[in-house]
C-alpha positions as CSV (number, residue, x, y, z in Angstrom):
1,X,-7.3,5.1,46.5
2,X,-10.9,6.2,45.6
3,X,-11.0,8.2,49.2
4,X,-8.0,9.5,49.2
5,X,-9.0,11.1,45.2
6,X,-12.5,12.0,46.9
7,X,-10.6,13.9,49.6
8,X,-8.1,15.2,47.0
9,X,-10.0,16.3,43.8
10,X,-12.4,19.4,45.6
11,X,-8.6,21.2,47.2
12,X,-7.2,20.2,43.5
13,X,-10.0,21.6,41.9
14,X,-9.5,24.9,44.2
15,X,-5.9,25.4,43.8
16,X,-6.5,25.0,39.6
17,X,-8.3,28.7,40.2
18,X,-5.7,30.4,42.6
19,X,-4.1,32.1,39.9
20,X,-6.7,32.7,37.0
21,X,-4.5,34.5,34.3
22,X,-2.4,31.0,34.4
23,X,-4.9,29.2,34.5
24,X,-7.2,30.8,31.2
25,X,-3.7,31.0,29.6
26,X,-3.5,27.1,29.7
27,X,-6.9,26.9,28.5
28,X,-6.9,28.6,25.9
29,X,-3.5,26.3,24.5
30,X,-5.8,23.4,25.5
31,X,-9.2,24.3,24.0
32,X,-7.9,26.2,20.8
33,X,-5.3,23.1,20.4
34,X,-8.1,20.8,20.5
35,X,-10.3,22.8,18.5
36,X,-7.8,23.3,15.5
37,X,-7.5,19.3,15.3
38,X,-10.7,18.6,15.4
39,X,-11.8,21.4,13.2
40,X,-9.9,21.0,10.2
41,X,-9.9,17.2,10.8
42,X,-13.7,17.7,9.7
43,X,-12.7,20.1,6.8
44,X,-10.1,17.8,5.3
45,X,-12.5,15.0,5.5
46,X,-15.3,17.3,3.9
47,X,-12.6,18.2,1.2
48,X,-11.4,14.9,0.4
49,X,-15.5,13.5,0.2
50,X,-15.9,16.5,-1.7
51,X,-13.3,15.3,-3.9
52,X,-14.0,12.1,-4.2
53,X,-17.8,12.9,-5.4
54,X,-16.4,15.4,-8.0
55,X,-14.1,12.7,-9.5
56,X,-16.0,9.9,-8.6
57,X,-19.6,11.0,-10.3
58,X,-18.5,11.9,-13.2
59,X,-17.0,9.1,-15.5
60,X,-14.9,6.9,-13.1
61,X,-17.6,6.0,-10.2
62,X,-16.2,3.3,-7.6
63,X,-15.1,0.8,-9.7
64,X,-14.8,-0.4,-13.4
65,X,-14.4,-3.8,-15.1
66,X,-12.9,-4.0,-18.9
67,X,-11.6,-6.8,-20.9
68,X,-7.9,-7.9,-20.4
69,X,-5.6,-5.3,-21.8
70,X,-8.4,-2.7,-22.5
71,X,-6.6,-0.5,-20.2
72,X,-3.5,-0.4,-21.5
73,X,-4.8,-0.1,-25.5
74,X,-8.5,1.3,-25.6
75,X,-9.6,-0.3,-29.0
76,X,-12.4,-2.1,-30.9
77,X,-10.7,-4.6,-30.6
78,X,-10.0,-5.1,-26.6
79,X,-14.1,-5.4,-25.4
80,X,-15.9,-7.4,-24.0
81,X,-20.0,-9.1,-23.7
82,X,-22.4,-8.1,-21.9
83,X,-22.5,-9.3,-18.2
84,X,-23.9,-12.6,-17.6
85,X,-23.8,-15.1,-15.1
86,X,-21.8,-15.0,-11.8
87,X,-21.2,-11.4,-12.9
88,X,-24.3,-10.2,-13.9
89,X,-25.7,-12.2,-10.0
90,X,-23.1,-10.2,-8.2
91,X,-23.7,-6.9,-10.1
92,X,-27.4,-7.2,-9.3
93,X,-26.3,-8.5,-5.3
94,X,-26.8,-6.1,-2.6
95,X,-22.8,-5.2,-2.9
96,X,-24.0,-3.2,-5.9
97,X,-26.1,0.1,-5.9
98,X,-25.7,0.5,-9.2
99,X,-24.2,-0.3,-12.4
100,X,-23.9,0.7,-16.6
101,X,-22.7,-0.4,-19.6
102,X,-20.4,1.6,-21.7
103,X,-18.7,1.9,-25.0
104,X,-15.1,4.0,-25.5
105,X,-13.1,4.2,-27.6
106,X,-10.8,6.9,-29.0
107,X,-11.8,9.1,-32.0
108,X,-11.9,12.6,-33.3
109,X,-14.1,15.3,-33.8
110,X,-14.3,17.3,-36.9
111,X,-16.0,21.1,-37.2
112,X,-15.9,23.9,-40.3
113,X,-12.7,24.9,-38.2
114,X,-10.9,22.7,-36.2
115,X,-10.5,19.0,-35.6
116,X,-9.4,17.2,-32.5
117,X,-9.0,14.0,-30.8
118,X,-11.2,13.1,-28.1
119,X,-12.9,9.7,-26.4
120,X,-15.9,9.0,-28.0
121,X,-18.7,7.2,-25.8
122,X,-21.8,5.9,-25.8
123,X,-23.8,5.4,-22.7
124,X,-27.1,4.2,-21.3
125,X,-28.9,7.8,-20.6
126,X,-31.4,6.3,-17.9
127,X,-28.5,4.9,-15.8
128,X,-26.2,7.3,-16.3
129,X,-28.7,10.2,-14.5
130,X,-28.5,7.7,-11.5
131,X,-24.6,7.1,-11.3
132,X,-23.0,10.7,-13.0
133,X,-23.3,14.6,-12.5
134,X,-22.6,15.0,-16.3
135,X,-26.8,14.5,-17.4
136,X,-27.4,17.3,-14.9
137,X,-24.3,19.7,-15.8
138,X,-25.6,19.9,-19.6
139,X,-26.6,23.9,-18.9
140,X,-27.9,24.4,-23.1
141,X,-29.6,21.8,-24.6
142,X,-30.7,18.7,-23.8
143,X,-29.5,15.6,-22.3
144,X,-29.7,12.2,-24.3
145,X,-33.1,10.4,-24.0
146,X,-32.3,7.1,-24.9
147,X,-29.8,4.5,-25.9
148,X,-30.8,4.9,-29.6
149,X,-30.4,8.5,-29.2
150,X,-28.4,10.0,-32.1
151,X,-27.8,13.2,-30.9
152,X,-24.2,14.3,-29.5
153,X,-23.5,16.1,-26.0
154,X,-20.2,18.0,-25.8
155,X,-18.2,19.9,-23.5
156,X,-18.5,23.7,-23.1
157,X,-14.8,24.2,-23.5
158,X,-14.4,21.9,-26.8
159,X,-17.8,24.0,-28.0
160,X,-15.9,27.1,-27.8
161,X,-12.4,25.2,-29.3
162,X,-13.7,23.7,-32.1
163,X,-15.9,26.9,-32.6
164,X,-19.2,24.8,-33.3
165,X,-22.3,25.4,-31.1
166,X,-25.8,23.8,-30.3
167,X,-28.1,22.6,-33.3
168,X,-24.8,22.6,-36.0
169,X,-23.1,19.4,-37.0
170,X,-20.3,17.9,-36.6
171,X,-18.1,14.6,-37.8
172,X,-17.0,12.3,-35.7
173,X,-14.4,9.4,-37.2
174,X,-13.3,6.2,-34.7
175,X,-12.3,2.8,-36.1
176,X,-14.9,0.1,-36.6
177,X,-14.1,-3.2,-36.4
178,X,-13.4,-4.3,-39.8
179,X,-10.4,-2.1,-39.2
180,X,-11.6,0.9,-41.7
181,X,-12.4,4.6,-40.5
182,X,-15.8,5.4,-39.4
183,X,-17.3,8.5,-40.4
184,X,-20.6,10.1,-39.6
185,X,-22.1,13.6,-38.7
186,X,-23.6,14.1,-35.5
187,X,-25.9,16.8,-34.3
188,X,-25.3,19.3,-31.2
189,X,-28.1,18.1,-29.2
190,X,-26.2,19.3,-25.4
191,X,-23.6,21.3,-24.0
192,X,-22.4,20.4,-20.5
193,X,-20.2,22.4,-18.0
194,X,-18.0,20.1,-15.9
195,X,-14.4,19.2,-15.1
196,X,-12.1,21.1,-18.0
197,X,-10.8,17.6,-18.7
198,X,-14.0,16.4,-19.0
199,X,-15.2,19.1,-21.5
200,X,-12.1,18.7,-23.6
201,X,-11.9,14.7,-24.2
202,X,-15.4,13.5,-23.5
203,X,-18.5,13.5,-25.9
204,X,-21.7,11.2,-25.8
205,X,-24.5,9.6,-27.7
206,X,-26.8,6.7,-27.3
207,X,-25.0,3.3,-26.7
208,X,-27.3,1.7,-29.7
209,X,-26.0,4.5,-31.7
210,X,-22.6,4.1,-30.9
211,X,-22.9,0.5,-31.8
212,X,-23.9,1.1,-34.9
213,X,-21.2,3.6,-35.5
214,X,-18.2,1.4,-34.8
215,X,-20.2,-2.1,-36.3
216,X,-20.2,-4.1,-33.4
217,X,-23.2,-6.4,-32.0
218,X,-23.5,-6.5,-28.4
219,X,-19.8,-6.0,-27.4
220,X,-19.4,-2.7,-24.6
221,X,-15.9,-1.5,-23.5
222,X,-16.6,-1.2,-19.5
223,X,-19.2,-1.6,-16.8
224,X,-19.1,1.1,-14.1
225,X,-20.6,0.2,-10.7
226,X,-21.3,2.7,-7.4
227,X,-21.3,0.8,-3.9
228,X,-23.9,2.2,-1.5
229,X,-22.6,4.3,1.3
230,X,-22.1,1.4,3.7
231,X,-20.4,-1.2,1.5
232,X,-16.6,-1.3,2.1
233,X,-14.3,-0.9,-0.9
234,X,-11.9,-3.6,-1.3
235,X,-14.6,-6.6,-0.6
236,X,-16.9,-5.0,-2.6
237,X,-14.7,-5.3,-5.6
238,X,-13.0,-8.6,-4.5
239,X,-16.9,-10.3,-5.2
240,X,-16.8,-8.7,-8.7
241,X,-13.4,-9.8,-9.3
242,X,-14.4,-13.2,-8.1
243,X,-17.2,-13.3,-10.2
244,X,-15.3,-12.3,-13.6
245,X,-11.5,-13.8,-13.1
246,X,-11.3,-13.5,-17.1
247,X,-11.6,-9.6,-16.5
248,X,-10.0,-6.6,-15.5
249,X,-11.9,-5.6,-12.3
250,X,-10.5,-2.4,-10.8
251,X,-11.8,-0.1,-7.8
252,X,-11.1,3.7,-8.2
253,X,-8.2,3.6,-6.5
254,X,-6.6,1.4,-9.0
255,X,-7.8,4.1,-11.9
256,X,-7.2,7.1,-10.1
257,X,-3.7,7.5,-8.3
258,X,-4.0,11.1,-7.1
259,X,-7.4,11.1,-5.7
260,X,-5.9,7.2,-4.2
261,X,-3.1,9.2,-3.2
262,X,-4.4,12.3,-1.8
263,X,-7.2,10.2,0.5
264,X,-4.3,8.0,2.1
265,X,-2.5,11.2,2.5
266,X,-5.2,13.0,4.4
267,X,-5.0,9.8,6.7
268,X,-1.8,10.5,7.8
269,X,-2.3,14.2,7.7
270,X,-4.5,14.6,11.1
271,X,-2.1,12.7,13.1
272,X,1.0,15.1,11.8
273,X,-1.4,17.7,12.8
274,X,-2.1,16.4,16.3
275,X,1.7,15.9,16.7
276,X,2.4,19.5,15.7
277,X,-0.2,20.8,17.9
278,X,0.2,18.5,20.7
279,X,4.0,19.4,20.6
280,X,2.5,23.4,21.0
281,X,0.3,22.3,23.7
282,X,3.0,20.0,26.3
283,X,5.6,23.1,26.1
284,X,2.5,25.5,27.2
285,X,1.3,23.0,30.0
286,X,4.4,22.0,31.3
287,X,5.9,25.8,31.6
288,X,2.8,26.6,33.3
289,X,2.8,23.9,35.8
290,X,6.4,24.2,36.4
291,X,5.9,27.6,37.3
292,X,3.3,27.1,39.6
293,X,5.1,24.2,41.4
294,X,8.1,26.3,41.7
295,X,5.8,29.3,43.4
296,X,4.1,26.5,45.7
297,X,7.7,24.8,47.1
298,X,6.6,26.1,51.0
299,X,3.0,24.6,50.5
300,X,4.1,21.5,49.3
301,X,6.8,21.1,51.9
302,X,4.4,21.9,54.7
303,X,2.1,19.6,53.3
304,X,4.4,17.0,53.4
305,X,6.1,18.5,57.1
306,X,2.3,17.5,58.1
307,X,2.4,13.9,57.1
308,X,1.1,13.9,53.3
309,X,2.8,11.2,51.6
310,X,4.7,12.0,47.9
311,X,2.6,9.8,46.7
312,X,-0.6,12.0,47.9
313,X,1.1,15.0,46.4
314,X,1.5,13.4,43.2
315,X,-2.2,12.5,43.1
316,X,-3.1,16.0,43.9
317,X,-1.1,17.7,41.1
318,X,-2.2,15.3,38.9
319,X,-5.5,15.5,39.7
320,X,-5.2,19.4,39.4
321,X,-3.5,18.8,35.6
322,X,-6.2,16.3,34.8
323,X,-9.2,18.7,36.0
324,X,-7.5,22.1,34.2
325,X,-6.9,19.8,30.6
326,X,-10.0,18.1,31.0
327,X,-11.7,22.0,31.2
328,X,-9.8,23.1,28.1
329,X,-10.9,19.8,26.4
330,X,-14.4,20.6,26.9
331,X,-14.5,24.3,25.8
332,X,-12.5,22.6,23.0
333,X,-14.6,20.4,21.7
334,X,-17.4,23.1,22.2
335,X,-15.8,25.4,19.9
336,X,-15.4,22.6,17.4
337,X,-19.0,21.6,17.5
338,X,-19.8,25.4,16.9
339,X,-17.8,26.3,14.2
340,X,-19.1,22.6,12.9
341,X,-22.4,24.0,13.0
342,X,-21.8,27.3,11.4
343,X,-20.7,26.0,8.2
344,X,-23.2,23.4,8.2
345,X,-24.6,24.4,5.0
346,X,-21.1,24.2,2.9
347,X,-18.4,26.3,2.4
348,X,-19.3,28.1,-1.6
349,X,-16.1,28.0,-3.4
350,X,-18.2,28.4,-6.7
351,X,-15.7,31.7,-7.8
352,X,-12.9,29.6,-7.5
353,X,-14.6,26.7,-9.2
354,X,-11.6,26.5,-12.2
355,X,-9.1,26.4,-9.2
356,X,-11.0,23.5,-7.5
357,X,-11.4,21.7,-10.7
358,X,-7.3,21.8,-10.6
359,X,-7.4,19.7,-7.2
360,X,-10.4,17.9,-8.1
361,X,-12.6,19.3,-6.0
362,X,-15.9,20.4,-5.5
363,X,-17.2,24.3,-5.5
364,X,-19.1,23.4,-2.3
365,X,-17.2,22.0,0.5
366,X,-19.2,20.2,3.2
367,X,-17.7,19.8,6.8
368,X,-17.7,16.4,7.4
369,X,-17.1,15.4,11.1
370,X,-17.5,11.8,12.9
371,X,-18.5,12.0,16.4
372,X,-16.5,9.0,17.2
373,X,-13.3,11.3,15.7
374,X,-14.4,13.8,17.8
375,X,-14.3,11.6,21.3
376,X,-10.8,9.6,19.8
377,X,-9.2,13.0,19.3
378,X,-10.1,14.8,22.6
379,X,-9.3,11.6,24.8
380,X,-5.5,11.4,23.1
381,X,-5.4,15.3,23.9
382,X,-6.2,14.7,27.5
383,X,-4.4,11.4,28.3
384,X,-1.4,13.5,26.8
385,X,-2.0,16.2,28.7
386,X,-2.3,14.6,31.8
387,X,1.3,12.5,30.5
388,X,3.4,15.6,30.1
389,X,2.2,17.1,33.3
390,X,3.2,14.3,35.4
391,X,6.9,15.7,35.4
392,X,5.8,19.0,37.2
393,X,3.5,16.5,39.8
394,X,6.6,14.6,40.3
395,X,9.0,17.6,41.3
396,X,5.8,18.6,43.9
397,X,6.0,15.3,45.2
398,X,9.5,15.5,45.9
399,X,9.6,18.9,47.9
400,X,10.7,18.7,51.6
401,X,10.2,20.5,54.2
402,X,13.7,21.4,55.1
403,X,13.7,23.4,51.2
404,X,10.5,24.9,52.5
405,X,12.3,26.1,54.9
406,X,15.2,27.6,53.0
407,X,13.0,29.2,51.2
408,X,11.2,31.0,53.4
409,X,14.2,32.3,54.8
């Protein structure tokens, strides 16, 4: 077999060039099929990251943990202590970059003109410039300093709704725990620009602070944790939940359905793709080796008049298939890895920034390729390839020379 593909493959690789317009139309299907999967596989995976990190860094981060029914009725009432423990052991375990305490719990906010409801939190400063983009989004002001901090940090958009603005005061009422209203003025200390969502609903202060404000001792509403880049999802959060089976341990998936939603989606996506494209590609590669199988009926019947086997003529086409697909795979991938390269610093969508918020999205989009995608993808293309063409090899390998003949004549 190995001869008979050693004597084959140099007269296969001669008869792929015979007709050059056919055969640089069935590389370009190849190479621009290939190239389009493996292109916008990389953007949809830079999108989705990108996505991810915009949702993911601000509040929610990869997972959560809150007291039993927390969730479902964010009150004074519903928190929880301090980790200690198994939890605090596994929080401070190599499953865990990071991790913060917070308080939240619903309130409102009160200026000379307007009031309206929003979450009020309080939050660690020092751990939250590790695990959130907000610290560095405040663009007037300043960011909290510590946990005693009694400044307030609001959103750009609820600045400009409540008509308020740095260095003025405003009141902020929650309930406390004895049940009453708490009511205290605040000063303007930040303004951030983030997600609108975020502006809107969101304000901050020191978590000591916050404490104070709503009476309570030690008691926080939720611990946030980030995995590092390596750690896997589902087991990471499976020790944590583990560790605390008296609380609501969720992953980010749990809290966020559509981002959940939209990563499993993109999943699923690239192979509709391929199937789309692929689908392109098999009518383009069969038409064109039909043709030339139909325009090569007397060499294949004098081939076989002179003793080549169907089974050699088989090999041969498909050997011809195999080299032409494997050429458009390679100028395929090339094209990929350049167009990779050119947008290697991010795509700026920073004018379309409200619009990406709307998708929860990034403004800068980073390509993000795998070169074990790139490989996976190109070998399905050319095994395909080589599939679909195996019905022209097998009408070559069927030519006789008696239809030769008649077609001569």
């Amino acid at each position: 077999m190995m001869g008979a593909f050693g004597t084959l493959a140099p007269l296969a690789w001669r008869n792929v060039w015979r007709n050059p317009r056919r055969t640089v139309i069935t590389l370009i299907v190849v190479s621009v099929g290939l190239w389009s999967i493996l292109f916008f596989n990389a953007l949809l995976n830079g999108w989705i990251q990108s996505s991810k990190d915009a949702a993911l860094k601000l509040l929610t981060q990869d997972g959560q943990i809150h007291a039993v029914g927390f969730m479902d009725d964010p009150n004074v009432e519903l928190l929880m202590k301090p980790p200690s423990g198994a939890l605090l052991d596994a929080l401070n375990g190599e499953v865990i970059e990071d991790w913060s305490m917070r308080i939240s719990v619903p309130g409102v906010v009160q200026s000379e003109y307007k009031t309206l409801p929003v979450t009020f939190m309080g939050v660690d400063p020092k751990v939250e410039q590790r695990i959130s983009t907000i610290p560095g989004d405040v663009d007037r002001g300043r960011y909290l300093e510590s946990v005693d901090d009694d400044g307030i940090i609001l959103g750009k958009h609820l600045v400009e709704r409540l008509k308020t603005d740095l260095g003025r005061r405003v009141i902020i009422m929650s309930q406390n725990v004895d049940g009453t209203m708490s009511e205290w003025s605040f000063d303007v200390v930040g303004v951030f620009d983030s997600d609108q969502g975020i502006e809107d609903f969101y304000i901050f202060t020191g978590l000591n602070t916050s404490r104070e404000f709503l009476g309570l001792q030690d008691e926080i509403s939720q611990v946030v944790v980030t995995l590092p880049d390596y750690a896997e999802l589902n087991p990471s959060i499976d020790v944590l939940k583990e560790a605390a089976p008296d609380l609501d341990v969720r992953s980010w998936k749990e809290l966020n359905l559509f981002l959940a939603m939209t990563d499993d989606f993109m999943g699923v996506y690239i192979f509709v793709w391929l199937g789309i494209v692929f689908s392109m590609m098999a009518i383009g590669i069969v038409n064109t080796q039909l043709m030339a199988v139909f325009e090569r009926t007397q060499e294949f019947g004098l081939l076989r008049a002179l003793g080549m086997k169907p089974r050699r003529v088989l090999l041969m086409v498909s050997i011809e298939s195999a080299l032409l697909i494997g050429v458009g795979v390679i100028v395929g991938i090339l094209l990929a890895i350049l167009s990779i390269w050119a947008l290697q610093d991010g795509i700026d969508l920073t004018a379309y920034a409200r619009a990406m918020e709307m998708v929860q999205a990034g403004s800068i989009i980073y390509v993000d390729y795998h070169p074990d995608g790139i490989v996976r993808f190109s070998l399905i293309i050319w095994l395909l390839g080589i599939f679909v063409a195996l019905w022209p090899a097998r009408r070559a390998s069927k030519c006789s020379p008696q239809e030769a003949m008649r077609r001569d004549t």
